[in-house]
C-alpha positions in Angstrom: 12.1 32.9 -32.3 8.6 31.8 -31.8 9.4 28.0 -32.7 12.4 27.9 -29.9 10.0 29.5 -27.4 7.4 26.9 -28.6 9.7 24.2 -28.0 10.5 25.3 -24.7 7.1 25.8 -23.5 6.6 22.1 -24.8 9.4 20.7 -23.1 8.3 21.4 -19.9 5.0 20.0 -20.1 7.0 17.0 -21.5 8.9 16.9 -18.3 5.8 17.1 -16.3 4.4 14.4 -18.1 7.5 12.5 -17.1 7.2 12.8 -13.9 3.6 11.7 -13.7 4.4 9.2 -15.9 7.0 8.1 -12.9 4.9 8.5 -10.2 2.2 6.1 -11.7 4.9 3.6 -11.9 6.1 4.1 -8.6 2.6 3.8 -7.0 1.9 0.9 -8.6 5.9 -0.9 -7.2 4.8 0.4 -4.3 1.0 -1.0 -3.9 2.4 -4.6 -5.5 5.1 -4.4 -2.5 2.2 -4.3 0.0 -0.1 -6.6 -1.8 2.6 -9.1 -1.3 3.5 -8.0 2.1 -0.1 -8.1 3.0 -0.1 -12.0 1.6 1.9 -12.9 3.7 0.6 -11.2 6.8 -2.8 -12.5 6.0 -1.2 -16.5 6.3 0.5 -15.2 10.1 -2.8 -14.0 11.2 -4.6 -17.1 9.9 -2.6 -19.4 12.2 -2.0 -16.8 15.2 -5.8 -15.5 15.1 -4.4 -12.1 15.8 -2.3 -9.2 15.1 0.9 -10.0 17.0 4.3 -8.7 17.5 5.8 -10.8 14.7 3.1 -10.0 11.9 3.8 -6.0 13.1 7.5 -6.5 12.9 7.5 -8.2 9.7 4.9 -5.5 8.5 6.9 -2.6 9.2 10.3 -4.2 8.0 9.2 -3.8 4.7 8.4 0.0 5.9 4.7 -0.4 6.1 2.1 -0.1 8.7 -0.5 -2.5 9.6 -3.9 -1.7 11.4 -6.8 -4.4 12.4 -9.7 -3.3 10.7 -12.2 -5.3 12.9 -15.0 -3.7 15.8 -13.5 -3.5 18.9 -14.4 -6.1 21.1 -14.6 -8.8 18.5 -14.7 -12.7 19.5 -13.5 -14.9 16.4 -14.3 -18.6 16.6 -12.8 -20.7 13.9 -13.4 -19.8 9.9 -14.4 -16.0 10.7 -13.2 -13.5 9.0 -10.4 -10.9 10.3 -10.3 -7.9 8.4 -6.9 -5.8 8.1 -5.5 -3.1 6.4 -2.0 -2.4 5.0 -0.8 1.3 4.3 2.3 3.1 3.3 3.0 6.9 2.5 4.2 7.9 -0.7 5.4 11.4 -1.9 4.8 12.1 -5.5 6.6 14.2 -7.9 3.7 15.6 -10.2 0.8 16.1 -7.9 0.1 18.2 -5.4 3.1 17.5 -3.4 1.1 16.1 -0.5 2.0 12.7 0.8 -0.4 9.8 -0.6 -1.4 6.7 1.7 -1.5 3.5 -0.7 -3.1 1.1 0.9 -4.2 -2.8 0.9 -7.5 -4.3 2.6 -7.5 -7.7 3.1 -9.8 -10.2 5.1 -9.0 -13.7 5.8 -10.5 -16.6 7.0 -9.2 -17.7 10.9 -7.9 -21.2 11.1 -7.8 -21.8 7.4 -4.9 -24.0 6.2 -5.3 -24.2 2.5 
Protein backbone atom coordinates (compact mmCIF):
# COMPACT_ATOMS: atom_id res chain seq x y z
CA UNK A 1 0.00 0.00 0.00
CA UNK A 2 2.57 2.40 0.98
CA UNK A 3 4.74 1.84 -2.29
CA UNK A 4 1.51 2.64 -4.71
CA UNK A 5 0.83 5.74 -2.62
CA UNK A 6 4.56 6.52 -2.95
CA UNK A 7 4.41 6.18 -6.48
CA UNK A 8 1.52 8.37 -6.83
CA UNK A 9 2.83 11.10 -4.79
CA UNK A 10 5.99 10.79 -7.11
CA UNK A 11 4.12 11.00 -10.22
CA UNK A 12 2.77 14.14 -9.68
CA UNK A 13 5.86 15.92 -8.90
CA UNK A 14 7.04 14.21 -12.09
CA UNK A 15 4.21 15.82 -13.95
CA UNK A 16 5.10 19.10 -12.41
CA UNK A 17 8.50 18.74 -13.43
CA UNK A 18 7.06 18.27 -16.91
CA UNK A 19 5.42 21.05 -17.17
CA UNK A 20 8.28 23.29 -16.06
CA UNK A 21 10.37 21.41 -18.00
CA UNK A 22 7.87 22.72 -21.00
CA UNK A 23 7.61 26.01 -20.05
CA UNK A 24 11.45 26.56 -20.14
CA UNK A 25 11.33 25.32 -23.58
CA UNK A 26 8.62 27.36 -24.59
CA UNK A 27 10.21 30.67 -23.20
CA UNK A 28 13.17 30.12 -24.79
CA UNK A 29 10.93 29.46 -28.75
CA UNK A 30 9.42 32.29 -27.76
CA UNK A 31 12.40 34.84 -26.80
CA UNK A 32 14.48 33.30 -30.07
CA UNK A 33 11.10 34.32 -32.14
CA UNK A 34 11.65 37.95 -30.93
CA UNK A 35 15.27 38.00 -31.06
CA UNK A 36 14.83 37.37 -34.64
CA UNK A 37 11.88 39.60 -34.99
CA UNK A 38 13.74 42.23 -33.22
CA UNK A 39 16.73 41.67 -36.07
CA UNK A 40 14.95 42.47 -38.35
CA UNK A 41 13.23 45.48 -36.96
CA UNK A 42 16.48 46.78 -35.85
CA UNK A 43 17.69 46.85 -39.97
CA UNK A 44 13.94 48.89 -40.74
CA UNK A 45 14.75 51.45 -38.12
CA UNK A 46 18.34 51.80 -39.31
CA UNK A 47 17.30 52.98 -42.74
CA UNK A 48 13.89 54.74 -41.70
CA UNK A 49 15.51 56.52 -38.54
CA UNK A 50 12.29 55.87 -36.70
CA UNK A 51 9.67 53.62 -35.49
CA UNK A 52 7.14 53.66 -38.27
CA UNK A 53 3.92 52.09 -39.34
CA UNK A 54 5.69 49.26 -41.21
CA UNK A 55 8.31 48.30 -38.50
CA UNK A 56 4.95 48.21 -36.01
CA UNK A 57 3.04 46.26 -38.44
CA UNK A 58 5.65 43.80 -39.07
CA UNK A 59 6.27 43.78 -35.24
CA UNK A 60 2.93 42.83 -34.19
CA UNK A 61 2.35 40.30 -37.19
CA UNK A 62 4.55 38.09 -35.47
CA UNK A 63 2.13 38.91 -32.27
CA UNK A 64 4.68 41.08 -30.48
CA UNK A 65 4.78 44.62 -29.38
CA UNK A 66 7.41 47.07 -30.01
CA UNK A 67 8.11 50.20 -27.80
CA UNK A 68 11.05 53.09 -28.50
CA UNK A 69 13.10 53.02 -25.60
CA UNK A 70 14.72 56.51 -26.27
CA UNK A 71 14.07 60.15 -24.05
CA UNK A 72 11.42 61.86 -25.32
CA UNK A 73 12.43 64.57 -27.40
CA UNK A 74 15.42 62.90 -28.92
CA UNK A 75 17.22 64.47 -32.13
CA UNK A 76 19.32 61.53 -33.89
CA UNK A 77 21.96 62.71 -36.48
CA UNK A 78 23.58 60.03 -38.34
CA UNK A 79 25.47 56.81 -36.46
CA UNK A 80 23.53 57.44 -33.05
CA UNK A 81 22.16 54.98 -31.42
CA UNK A 82 18.14 54.22 -31.19
CA UNK A 83 17.30 52.14 -28.44
CA UNK A 84 14.07 49.75 -28.71
CA UNK A 85 12.49 47.20 -26.94
CA UNK A 86 10.54 44.03 -28.08
CA UNK A 87 7.96 42.20 -25.65
CA UNK A 88 5.53 39.50 -25.80
CA UNK A 89 3.25 37.90 -22.97
CA UNK A 90 3.55 34.44 -22.23
CA UNK A 91 1.37 32.18 -19.84
CA UNK A 92 3.15 29.43 -18.12
CA UNK A 93 1.98 26.18 -17.02
CA UNK A 94 4.17 25.56 -13.79
CA UNK A 95 4.55 28.97 -12.18
CA UNK A 96 2.55 31.06 -10.68
CA UNK A 97 0.00 31.24 -13.40
CA UNK A 98 0.57 34.96 -13.98
CA UNK A 99 1.31 36.09 -17.45
CA UNK A 100 5.28 36.64 -18.15
CA UNK A 101 6.55 39.58 -20.52
CA UNK A 102 9.74 38.11 -22.42
CA UNK A 103 11.30 40.63 -23.76
CA UNK A 104 14.28 41.87 -26.26
CA UNK A 105 16.37 45.27 -25.95
CA UNK A 106 18.16 46.16 -28.80
CA UNK A 107 20.00 49.41 -29.86
CA UNK A 108 21.22 50.13 -33.21
CA UNK A 109 23.31 52.37 -34.99
CA UNK A 110 21.14 55.11 -37.40
CA UNK A 111 22.21 55.16 -40.97
CA UNK A 112 24.39 52.14 -40.74
CA UNK A 113 24.53 49.90 -43.87
CA UNK A 114 26.72 47.07 -42.96
Amino acid sequence: MSSSLGFMLSLVYVIVMMAYAGDLCRMQTIYAEIDEVAATAGKMITRRWKIDETVVEFVESHDAHILDCNPSGATFAEYSNFSFQIWKTYRPLAFDGESKKLAVNRTVVLGYRG
